[in-house]
C-alpha positions in Angstrom: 0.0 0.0 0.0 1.2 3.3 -0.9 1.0 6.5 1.8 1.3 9.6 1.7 4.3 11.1 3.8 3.1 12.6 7.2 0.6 9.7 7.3 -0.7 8.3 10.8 0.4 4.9 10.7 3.3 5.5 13.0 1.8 6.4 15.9 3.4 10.0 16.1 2.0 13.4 15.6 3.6 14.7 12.7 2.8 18.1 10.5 2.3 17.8 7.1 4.7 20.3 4.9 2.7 22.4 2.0 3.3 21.2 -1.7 5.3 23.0 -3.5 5.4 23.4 -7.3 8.5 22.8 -9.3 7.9 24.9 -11.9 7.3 28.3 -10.2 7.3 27.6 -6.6 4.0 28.2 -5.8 2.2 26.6 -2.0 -0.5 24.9 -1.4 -1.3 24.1 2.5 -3.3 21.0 1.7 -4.0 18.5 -0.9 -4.9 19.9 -4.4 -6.8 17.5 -6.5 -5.9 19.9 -10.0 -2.2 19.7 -9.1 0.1 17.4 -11.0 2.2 14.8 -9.7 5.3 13.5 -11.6 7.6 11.0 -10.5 11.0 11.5 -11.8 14.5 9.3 -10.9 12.5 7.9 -7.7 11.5 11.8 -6.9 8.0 12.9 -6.8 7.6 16.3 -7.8 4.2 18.2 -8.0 3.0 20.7 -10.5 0.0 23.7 -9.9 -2.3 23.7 -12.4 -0.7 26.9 -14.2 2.1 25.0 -15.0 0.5 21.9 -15.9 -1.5 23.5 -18.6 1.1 25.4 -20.0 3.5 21.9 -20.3 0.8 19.8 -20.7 2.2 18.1 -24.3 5.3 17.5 -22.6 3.9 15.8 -19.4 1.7 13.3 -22.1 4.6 12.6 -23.7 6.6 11.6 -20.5 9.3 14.1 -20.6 11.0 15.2 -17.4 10.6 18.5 -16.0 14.2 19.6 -17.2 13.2 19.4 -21.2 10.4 22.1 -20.7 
């Protein structure tokens, strides 16, 4: 089973740190079902929905982040 980091399971009380887009950095305090995520060399990276659109024939086409 997959989980997210900052999840429950463990018993302790942890915070859960804002997602941050890798295109232009902007923050989002909770989960944002119009973001993008993108895992690239083992590395999950999350895009807003500005950038998403605007790379959005690259991201179909499975290029990484660094060709747009």
């Amino acid at each position: 089973m997959t989980r997210l980091p900052g999840g429950s399971d463990d018993g302790l009380a942890t915070e859960r740190q804002p997602l941050v887009c890798a295109g232009c950095g902007a923050e989002s305090e909770g989960p944002r079902p119009t973001w993008t995520c993108s895992v690239e060399n083992g590395e999950r990276r999350y895009f807003c929905d500005s950038c998403s659109r605007e790379n959005l024939r690259a991201i179909e086409g499975r290029l990484d982040s660094a060709w747009w």
